[in-house]
C-alpha positions as CSV (number, residue, x, y, z in Angstrom):
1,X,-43.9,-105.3,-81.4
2,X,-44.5,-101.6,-81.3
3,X,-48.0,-102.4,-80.3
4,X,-47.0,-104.5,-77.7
5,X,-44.5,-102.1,-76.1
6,X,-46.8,-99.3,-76.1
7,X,-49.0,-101.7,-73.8
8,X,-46.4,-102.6,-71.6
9,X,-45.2,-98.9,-70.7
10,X,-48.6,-97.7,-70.4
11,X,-49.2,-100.6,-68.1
12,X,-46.2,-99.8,-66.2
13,X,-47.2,-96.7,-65.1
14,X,-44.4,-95.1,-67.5
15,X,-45.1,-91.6,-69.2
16,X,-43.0,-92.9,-72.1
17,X,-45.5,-93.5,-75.1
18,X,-44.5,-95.2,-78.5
19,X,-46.5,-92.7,-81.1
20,X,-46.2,-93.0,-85.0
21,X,-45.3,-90.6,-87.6
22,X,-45.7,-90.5,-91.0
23,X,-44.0,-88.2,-93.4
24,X,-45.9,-88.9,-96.7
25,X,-48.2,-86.2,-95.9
26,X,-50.6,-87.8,-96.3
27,X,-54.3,-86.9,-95.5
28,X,-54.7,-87.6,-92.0
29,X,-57.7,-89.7,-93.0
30,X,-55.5,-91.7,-95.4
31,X,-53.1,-92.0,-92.5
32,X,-55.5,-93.6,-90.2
33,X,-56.9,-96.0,-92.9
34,X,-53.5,-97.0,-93.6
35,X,-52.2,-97.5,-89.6
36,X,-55.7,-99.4,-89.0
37,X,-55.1,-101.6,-91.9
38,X,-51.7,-102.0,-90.5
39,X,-52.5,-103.1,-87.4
40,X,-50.8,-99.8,-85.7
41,X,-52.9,-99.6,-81.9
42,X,-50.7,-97.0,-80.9
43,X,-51.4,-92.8,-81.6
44,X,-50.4,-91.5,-84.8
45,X,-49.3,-87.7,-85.4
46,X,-50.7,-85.4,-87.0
47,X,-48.7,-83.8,-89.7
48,X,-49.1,-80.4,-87.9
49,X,-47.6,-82.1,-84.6
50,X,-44.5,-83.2,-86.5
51,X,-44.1,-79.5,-88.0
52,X,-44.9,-78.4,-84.5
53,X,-42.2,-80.9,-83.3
54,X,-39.5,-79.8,-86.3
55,X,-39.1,-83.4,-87.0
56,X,-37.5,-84.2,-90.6
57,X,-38.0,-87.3,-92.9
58,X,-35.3,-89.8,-92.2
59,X,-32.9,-90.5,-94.7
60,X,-32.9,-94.6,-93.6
61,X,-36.1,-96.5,-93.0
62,X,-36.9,-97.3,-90.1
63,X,-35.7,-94.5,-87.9
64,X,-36.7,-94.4,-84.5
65,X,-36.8,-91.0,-82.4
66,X,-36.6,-90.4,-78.9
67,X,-38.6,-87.2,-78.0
68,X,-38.6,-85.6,-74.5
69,X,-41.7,-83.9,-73.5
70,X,-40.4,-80.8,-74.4
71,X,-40.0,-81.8,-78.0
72,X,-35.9,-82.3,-78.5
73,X,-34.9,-85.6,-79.9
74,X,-32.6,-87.1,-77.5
75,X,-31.9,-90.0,-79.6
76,X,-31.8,-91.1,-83.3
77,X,-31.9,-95.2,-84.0
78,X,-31.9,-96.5,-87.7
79,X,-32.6,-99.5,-88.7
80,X,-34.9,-102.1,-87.2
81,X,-35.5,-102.0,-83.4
82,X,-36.5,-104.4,-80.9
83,X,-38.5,-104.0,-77.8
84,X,-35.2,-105.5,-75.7
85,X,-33.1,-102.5,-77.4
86,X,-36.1,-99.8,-77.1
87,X,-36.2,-100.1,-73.5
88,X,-32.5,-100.5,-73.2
89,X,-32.3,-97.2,-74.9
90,X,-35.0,-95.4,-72.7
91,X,-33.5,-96.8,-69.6
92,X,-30.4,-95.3,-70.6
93,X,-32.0,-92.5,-70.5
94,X,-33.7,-92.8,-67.7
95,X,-37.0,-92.4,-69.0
96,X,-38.4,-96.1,-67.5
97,X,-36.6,-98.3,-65.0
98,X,-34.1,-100.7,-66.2
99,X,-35.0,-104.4,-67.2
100,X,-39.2,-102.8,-67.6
């Protein structure tokens, strides 16, 4: 679904981006190994990005993050998403149009 999404705003002409983060720290190659064997399409961080970024491991998996360009999480979603809820969220945000 997260693959799918990331298509869909990059095909709307959005500058919203779904990206991935892993806090196992593991080696990056490891990281990519495990997102290709995944099925992951979309970018990945590097673990330098998320220090860069002063993101912390969640304490419930999944967590979702919100980040605006300038690196402040404006939201926080645990649990399971769904694209209809995702883009709900950005709208509300007004990072993409509603009903994208």
């Amino acid at each position: 679904m997260l693959n799918e999404l990331n298509a869909q705003l990059v095909a709307s002409g959005s500058n919203v981006r779904v990206t991935g983060v892993n806090f196992d720290e593991n080696p990056r190659e490891e990281t990519m190994v495990i997102a290709q064997r995944m099925g992951i399409e979309f970018p990945t961080l590097t673990q330098e990005a998320v220090k860069t970024m002063r993101l912390t491991p969640p304490s419930v998996l999944p967590t979702s993050y919100i980040v605006s360009p300038d690196n402040q999480v404006v939201a926080k979603l645990t649990g399971e998403q769904n694209r209809a809820g995702l883009l709900a969220q950005l709208a509300q945000l007004d990072l993409v149009a509603p009903g994208q």
